[in-house]
N, C-alpha and C positions, 0 to 999 in steps of 0.2 A: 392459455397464458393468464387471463381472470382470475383463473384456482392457482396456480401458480403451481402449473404440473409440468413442467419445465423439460423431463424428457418427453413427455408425451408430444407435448409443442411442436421439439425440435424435430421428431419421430415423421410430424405431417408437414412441420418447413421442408423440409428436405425432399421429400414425393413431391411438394409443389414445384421445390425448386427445378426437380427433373424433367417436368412435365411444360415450366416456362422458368427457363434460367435469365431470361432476359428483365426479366419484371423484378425491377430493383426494389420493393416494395417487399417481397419476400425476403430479401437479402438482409432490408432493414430488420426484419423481424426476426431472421435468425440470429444478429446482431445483437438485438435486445435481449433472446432469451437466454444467448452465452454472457451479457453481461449480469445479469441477475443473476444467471448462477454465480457470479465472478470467476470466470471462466476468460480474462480482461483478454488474452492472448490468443485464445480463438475466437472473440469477438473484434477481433482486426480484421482482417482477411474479407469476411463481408461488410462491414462496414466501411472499410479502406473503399472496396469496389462501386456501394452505393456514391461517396464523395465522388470519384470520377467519373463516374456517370451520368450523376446529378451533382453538382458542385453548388447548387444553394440548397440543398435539404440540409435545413438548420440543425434538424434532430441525428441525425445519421453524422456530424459533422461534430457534434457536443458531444456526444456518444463515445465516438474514437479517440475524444480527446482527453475525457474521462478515463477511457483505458490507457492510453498513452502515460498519461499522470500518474494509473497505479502503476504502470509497468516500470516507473523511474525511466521515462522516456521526456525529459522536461521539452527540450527543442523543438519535439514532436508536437507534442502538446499544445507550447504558444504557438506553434506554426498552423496547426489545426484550430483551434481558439481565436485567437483575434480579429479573422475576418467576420466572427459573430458580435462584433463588439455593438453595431448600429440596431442588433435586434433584442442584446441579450444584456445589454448594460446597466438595466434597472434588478435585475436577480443578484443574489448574494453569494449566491454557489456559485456564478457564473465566473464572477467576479475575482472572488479566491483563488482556483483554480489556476485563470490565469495569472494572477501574482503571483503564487508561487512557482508555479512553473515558468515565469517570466523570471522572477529572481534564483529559479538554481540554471537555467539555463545563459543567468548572464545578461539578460535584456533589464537592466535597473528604470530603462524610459519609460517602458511597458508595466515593470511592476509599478514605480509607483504613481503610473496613471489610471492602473487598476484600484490599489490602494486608496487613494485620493477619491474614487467615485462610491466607494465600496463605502468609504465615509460620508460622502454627500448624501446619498441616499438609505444609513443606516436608521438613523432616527434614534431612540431607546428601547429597539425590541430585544430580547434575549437571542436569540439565532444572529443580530449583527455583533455584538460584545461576543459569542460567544466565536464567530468565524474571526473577529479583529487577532481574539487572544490568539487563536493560531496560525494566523498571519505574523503577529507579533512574536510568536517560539518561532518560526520559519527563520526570524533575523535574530534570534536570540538573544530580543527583549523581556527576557522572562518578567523583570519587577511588573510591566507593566502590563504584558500578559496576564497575568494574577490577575491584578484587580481588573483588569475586562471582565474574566470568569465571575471573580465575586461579584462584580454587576449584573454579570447573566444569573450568576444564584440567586443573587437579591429580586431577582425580577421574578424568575421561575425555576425554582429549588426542586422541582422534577425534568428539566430538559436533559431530553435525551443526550449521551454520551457527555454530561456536565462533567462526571466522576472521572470519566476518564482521562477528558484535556485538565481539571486538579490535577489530578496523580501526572500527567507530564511536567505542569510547571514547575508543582513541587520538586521534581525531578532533576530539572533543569537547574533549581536552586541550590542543592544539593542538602532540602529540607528529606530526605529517605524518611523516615518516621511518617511524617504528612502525606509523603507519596506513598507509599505502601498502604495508608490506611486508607486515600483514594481509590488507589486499584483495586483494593479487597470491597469498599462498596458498590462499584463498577461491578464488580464479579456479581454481586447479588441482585443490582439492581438489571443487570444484562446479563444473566448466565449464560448465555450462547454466542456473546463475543469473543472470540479466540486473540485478538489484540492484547484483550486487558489482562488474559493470563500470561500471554507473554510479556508483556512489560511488565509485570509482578515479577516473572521469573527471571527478567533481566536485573531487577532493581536486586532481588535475593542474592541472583549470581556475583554480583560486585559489592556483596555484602560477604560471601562467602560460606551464604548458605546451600550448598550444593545439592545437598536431596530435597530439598525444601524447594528448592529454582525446577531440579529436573522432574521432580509432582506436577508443578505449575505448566512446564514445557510439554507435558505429555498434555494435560488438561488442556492447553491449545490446541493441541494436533487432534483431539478426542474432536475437537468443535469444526477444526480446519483442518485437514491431513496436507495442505498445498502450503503450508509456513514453512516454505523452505529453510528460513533463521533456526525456528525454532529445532527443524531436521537436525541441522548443524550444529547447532549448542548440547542438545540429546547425545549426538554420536559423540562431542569431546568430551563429557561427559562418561559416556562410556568406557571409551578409551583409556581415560585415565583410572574406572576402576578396572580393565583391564579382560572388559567386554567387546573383543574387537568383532565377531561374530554380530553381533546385534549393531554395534558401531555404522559398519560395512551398511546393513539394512536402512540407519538412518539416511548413510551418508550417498545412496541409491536413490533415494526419495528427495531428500536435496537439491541433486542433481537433477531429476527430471524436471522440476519444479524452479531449477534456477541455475539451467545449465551454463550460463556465461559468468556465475559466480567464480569469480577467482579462490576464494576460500576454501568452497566447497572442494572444487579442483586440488587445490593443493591436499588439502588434510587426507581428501579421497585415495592422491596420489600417494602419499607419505604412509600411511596404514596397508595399500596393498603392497606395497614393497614389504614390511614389516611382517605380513604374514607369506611371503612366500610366492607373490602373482607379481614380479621383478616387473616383468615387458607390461602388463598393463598398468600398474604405476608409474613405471617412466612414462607412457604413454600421456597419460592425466598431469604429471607434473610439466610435461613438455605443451601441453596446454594452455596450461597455466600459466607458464612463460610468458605464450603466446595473447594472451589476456593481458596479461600483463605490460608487456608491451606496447600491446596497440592504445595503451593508453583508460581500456576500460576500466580497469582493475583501480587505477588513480581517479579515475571520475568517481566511479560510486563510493571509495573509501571518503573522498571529498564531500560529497552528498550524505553521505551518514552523519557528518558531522551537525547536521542541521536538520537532517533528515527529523520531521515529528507523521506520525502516521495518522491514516483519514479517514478510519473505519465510517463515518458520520457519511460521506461522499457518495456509498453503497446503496445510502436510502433516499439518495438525491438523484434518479434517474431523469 
């Protein structure tokens, strides 16, 4: 795990496992290793098990709540989260975290008493301006998001992911030019973020540069193959030049990757009919419904709307 040989790891967690399944301590470390991979959603399952087993192992307990976060599991999250609040109130990751996931989940007492300590304890370092600012897009205070970053610039014009929370705010503001030329230095200063090509590719796509967006989208998935969005944006893409063959492949990999997407479903559903697979389409559309429905389908379109991404959280084990 030192080399960061991540199947090897998992190759000897798992013998151990068989050998003492009781010993929650390996559980935690398979945990770990599916989160590094960000692998967030098999790193539930043992993790979940070390919390009920042991319910104060702090780290196993940050861990899940961490994936919960990326998984747009907010409830989970703060629910998971806050009982670390007496150990873990003085960190700035900690802190974020649960604000935002206190504020999409609806708990505004939570956020901002998260908020409010997140300040007491920030000072003038670059990592606190630079988490405020996106705390501050989370509520979509972009003006004053900015000038947090430009503080963190001002402070340390090399902090990691700086380029990339620029190119949101700009985003935000609907400065495109500024944001585009954020995310294209993100790309060079981080070429193996798959975030910052998709949000390039999103900003082109709503620019109306299409082959230009779908370079960018493939250039994520080269770095990320698990960007479900980006799966998604690729196959319409397709589709509309009238590539439903390769469409099909994106919209395959989407799916495994974010099978409770309503979108995915629908569009998945709507092209197999189109080429002639009737009954599995209906099938996928009758899903979709079914998403739709129960209500998920209105959450996460709700949470997009505010939705900013955390690629920075990755390196905050």
């Amino acid at each position: 795990m030192r080399r960061k040989q991540w199947e090897a790891a998992l190759l000897q967690l798992r013998k151990a496992e068989k050998l003492a399944p009781k010993m929650a301590g390996i559980r935690l470390n398979i945990g770990l290793v599916e989160y590094n991979r960000a692998n967030y959603q098999e790193a539930v399952a043992p993790l979940a098990s070390v919390v009920r087993d042991q319910p104060d192992s702090a780290q196993a307990r940050y861990l899940l709540g961490l994936c919960y976060s990326f998984l747009d599991r907010p409830a989970e999250a703060t629910s998971m989260l806050e009982p670390l609040w007496p150990r873990m109130s003085d960190q700035f990751v900690y802190l974020y975290v649960l604000g935002i996931s206190a504020f999409h989940s609806g708990n505004k007492e939570l956020d901002e008493k998260a908020t409010r300590r997140l300040v007491e304890i920030g000072g003038d370092t670059p990592l606190f301006h630079l988490l405020m600012a996106k705390a501050l897009l989370n509520h979509s205070d972009d003006e004053r998001a900015l000038a947090e970053l430009k503080k963190a610039q001002a402070a340390d014009p090399n902090l990691p992911f700086l380029h990339f929370n620029l190119g949101l705010a700009y985003e935000h503001l609907q400065d495109h030019d500024r944001a585009e030329a954020e995310f294209r230095k993100a790309i060079e200063v981080e070429p193996d973020l798959a975030y910052s090509y998709e949000q390039l590719a999103r900003l082109l796509l709503r620019q109306g540069k299409e082959l230009q967006a779908l370079d960018q989208f493939r250039a994520a998935l080269a770095r990320d193959s698990r960007q479900a969005q980006s799966h998604l944006e690729v196959a319409r893409i397709l589709i509309r030049q009238g590539k439903d063959k390769e469409a099909l492949g994106e919209l395959d990999a989407a799916e495994k990757y974010a099978p409770k997407n309503h979108s995915v479903r629908t569009v998945r559903g709507q092209l197999l009919i189109r080429i002639g697979r009737r009954q599995e389409g209906q099938a996928e559309l009758a899903e979709a419904k079914k998403l739709f429905a129960s209500g998920l389908a209105q959450e996460q379109e709700k949470m997009k709307e505010h939705l900013v991404p955390n690629p920075e959280l990755a390196q905050q084990p």
